[in-house]
C-alpha positions as CSV (number, residue, x, y, z in Angstrom):
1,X,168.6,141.0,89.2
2,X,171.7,143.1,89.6
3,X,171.0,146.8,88.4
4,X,173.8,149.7,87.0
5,X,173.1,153.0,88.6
6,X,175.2,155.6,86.2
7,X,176.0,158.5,88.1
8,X,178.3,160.4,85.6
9,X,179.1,160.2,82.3
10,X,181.2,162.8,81.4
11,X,184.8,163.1,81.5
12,X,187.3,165.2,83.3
13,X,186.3,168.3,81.6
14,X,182.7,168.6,81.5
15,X,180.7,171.0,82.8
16,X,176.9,170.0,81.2
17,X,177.6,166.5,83.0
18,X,178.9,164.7,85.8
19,X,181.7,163.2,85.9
20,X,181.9,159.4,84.7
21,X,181.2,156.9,87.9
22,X,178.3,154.5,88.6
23,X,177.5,151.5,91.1
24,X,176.0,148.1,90.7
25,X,173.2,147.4,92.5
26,X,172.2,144.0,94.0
27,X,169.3,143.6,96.2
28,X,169.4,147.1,98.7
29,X,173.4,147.4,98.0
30,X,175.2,148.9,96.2
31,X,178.9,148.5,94.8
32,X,180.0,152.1,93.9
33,X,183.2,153.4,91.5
34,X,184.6,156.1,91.6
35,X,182.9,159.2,93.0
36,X,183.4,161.5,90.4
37,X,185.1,164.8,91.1
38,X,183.3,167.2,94.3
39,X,180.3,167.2,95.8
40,X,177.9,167.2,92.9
41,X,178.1,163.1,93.5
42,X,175.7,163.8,96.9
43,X,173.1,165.5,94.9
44,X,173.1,162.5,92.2
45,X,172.7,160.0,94.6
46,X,169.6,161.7,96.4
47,X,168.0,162.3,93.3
48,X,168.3,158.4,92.0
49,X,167.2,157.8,95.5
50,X,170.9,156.1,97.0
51,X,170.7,156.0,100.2
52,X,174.9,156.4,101.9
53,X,173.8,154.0,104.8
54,X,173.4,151.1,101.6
55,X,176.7,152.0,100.3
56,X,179.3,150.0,102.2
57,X,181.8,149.3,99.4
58,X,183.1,151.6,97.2
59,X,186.7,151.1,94.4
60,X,188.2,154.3,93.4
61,X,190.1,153.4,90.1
62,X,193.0,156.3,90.1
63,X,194.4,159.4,91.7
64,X,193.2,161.7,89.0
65,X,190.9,164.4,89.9
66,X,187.6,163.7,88.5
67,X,187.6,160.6,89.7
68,X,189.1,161.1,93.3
69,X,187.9,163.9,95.0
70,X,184.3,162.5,95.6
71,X,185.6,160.0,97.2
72,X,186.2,163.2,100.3
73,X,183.0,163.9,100.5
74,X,181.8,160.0,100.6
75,X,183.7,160.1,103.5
76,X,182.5,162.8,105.4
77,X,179.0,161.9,104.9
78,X,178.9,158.2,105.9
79,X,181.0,159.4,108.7
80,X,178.3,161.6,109.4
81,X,175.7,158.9,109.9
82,X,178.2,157.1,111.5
83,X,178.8,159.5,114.5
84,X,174.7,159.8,114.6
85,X,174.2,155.8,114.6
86,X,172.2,156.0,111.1
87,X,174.9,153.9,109.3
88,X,175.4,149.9,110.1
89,X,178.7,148.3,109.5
90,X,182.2,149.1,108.2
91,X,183.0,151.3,104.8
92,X,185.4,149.7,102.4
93,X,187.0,151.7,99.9
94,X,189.1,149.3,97.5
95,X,192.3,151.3,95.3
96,X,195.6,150.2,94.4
97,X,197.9,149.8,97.0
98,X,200.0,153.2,96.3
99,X,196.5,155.1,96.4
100,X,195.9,154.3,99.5
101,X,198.3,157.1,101.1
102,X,197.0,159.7,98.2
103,X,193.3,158.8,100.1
104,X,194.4,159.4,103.5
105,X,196.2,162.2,103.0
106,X,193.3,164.2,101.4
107,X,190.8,163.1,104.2
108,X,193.5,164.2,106.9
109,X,193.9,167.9,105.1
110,X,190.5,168.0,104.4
111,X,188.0,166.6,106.9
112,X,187.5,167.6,110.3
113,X,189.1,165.2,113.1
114,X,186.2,163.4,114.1
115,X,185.6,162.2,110.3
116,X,189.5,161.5,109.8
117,X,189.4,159.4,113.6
118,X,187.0,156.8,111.5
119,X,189.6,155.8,108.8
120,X,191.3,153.0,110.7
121,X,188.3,152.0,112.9
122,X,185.1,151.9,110.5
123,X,186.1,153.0,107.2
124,X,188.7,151.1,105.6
125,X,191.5,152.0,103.2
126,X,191.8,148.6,101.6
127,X,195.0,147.9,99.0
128,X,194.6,145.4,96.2
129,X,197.0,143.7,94.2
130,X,197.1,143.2,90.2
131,X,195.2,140.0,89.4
132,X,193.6,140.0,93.6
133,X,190.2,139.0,93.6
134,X,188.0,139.8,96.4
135,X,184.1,138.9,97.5
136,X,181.9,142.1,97.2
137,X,177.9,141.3,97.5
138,X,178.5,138.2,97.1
139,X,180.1,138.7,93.8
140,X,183.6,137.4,92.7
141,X,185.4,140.8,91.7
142,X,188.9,140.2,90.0
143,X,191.2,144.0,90.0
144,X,193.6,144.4,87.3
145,X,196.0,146.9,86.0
146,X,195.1,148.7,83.2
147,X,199.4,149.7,82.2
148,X,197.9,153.4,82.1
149,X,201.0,155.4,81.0
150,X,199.8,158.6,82.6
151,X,199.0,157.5,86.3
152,X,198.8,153.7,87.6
153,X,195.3,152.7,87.5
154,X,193.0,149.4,87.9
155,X,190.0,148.5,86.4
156,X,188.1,145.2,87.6
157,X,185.6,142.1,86.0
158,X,182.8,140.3,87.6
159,X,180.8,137.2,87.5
160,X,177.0,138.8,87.9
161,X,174.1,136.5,89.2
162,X,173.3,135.5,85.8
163,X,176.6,134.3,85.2
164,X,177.7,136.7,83.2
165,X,180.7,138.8,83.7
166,X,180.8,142.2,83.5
167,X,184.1,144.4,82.8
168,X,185.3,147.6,84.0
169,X,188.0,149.2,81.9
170,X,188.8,152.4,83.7
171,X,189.2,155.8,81.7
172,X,191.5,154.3,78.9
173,X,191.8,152.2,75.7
174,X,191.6,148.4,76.9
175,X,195.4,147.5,77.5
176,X,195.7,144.1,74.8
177,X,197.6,142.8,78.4
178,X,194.3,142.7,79.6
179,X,192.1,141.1,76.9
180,X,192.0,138.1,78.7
181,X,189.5,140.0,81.2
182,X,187.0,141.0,78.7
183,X,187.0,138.4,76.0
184,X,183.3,137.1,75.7
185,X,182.0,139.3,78.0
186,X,178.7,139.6,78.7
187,X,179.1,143.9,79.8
188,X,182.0,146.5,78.4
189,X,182.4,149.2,80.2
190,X,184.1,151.5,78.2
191,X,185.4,155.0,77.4
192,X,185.1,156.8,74.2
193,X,186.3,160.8,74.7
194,X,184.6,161.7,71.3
195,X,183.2,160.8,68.0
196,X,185.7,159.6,65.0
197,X,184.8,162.4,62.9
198,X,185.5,165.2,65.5
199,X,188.9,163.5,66.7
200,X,190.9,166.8,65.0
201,X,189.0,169.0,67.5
202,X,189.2,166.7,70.6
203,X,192.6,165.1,70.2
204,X,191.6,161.7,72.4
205,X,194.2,159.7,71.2
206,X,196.8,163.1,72.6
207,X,194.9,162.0,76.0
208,X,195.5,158.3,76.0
209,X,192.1,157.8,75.2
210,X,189.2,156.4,72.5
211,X,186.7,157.1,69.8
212,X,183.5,155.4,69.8
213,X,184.5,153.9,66.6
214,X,187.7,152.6,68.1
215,X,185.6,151.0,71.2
216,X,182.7,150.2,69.1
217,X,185.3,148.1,66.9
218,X,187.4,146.5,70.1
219,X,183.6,145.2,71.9
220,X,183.4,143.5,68.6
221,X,186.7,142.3,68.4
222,X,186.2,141.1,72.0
223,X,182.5,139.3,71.1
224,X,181.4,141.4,74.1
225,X,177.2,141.2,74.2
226,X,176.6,144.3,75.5
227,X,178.6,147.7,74.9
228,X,178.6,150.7,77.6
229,X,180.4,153.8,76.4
230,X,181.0,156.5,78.7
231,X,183.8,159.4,80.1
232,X,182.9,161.5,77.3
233,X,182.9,164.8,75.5
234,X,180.0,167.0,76.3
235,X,179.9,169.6,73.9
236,X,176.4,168.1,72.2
237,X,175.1,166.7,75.6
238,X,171.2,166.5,74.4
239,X,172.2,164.6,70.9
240,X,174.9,162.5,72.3
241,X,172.9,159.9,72.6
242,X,171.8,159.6,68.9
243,X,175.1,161.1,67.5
244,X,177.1,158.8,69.0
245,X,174.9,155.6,68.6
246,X,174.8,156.7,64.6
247,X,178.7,156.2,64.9
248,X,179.3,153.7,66.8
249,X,176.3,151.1,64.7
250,X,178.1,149.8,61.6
251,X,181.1,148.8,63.9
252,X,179.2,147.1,66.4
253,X,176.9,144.0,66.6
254,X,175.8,144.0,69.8
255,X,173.7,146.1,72.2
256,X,175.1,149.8,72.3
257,X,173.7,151.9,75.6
258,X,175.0,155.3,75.5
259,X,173.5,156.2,78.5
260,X,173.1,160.2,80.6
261,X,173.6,160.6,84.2
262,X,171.0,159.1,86.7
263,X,169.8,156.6,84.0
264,X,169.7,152.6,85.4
265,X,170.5,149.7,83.3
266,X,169.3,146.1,84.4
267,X,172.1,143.8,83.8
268,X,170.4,141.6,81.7
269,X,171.8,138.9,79.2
């Protein structure tokens, strides 16, 4: 049974939270996205006990900040056990095809020489295509744009063990162009900056981005079975939870997990 490992929640601006990005765990692997933004991700991932050396695939959504500049220290770690023969295999780090320069260029001004040297050899700046699909775990994953309007950014769906597919919409309002991807879904993954009632004081919809009524009313629209809401607004971090699951109820029929950093979800029907 596959597993989600939620790293972050938050979103770019948080300081009582990570940053939103999470894996999917099957068997002793993991599939990670994003890496959230500095080197906070290393203490998340030894605390939910992740080990790097199990982490050979990892898809970094967009260039933005929050979401990027993990992805640095990712590298310089499992380059680490690389150079001291505690890491097996290659490192594959999926993006958009026009990220993959942004990647290499902050490893190159960033990481010492003997870290940069591996890019190339045994880690792996791998562009995808709109619509590409690619094996990862043994898992069909489909990549798709999302037609952000404020920098060009994928999301992706998958077909879990149990059949079910589970559907990544990056940091932004599903795109309708991209309904077809989460229709009858069995997992939406999506954002919600705030609650309804305090969109005056957060502005999301100024940021390109979601209420939890608005997603709570879309997952229904969509029939999806489960309902993940994340990249959110932290100013209530120890009632979020209940605050935002009393919203998002009445507009929603399925299962709601509004979950905190480090908690893991079995992807279960």
């Amino acid at each position: 049974m596959e597993q989600l490992y939620i790293f972050g929640t938050g979103n770019a601006a948080v300081s009582k939270c990570y940053n939103t990005c999470f894996a999917i765990k099957k068997e002793d692997e993991y599939f990670m996205i994003d890496a959230g933004g500095g080197n906070g991700i290393l203490g998340i991932l030894n605390s939910m006990n992740v080990e790097l050396s199990h982490i050979h695939h990892l898809f970094v959504s967009h260039e933005h900040t929050d979401h990027i500049l993990g992805v640095v220290w990712m590298v310089r770690f499992i380059g680490t056990r690389m150079k001291s023969n505690q890491y097996e295999g290659d490192f594959m780090i999926y993006c958009h095809k026009r990220l993959v320069s942004v990647i290499d260029t902050l490893c190159r001004l960033t990481l010492q020489g003997k870290f940069y040297e591996l890019i190339g050899k045994r880690i792996h700046l791998t562009g995808v295509d709109d619509g590409e699909t690619r094996t990862i775990l043994g898992n069909q994953v489909t990549f798709f744009d999302i037609h952000s309007t404020k920098a060009e950014q994928y999301g992706f769906s998958t077909v879990l063990q149990n059949g079910k597919t589970l559907t990544f919409c990056g940091d932004e309002p599903l795109n309708s162009a991209c309904l077809p991807y989460a229709k009858n879904c069995g997992w939406l993954l999506h954002e919600a900056f705030c609650l309804y009632e305090e969109r005056e004081r957060f502005k999301p919809y100024e940021k390109h981005h979601s209420t939890v009524k608005d997603a709570c009313e879309l997952a229904q629209e969509l029939n999806a079975e489960n309902l993940i809401l994340w990249h959110t607004e932290d100013s209530d971090i120890l009632h979020r939870k209940e605050r935002y699951g009393k919203e998002g109820a009445p507009h929603y029929n399925g299962r709601l997990f509004i979950p905190d950093d480090k908690e893991i979800l079995p992807l279960t029907p």
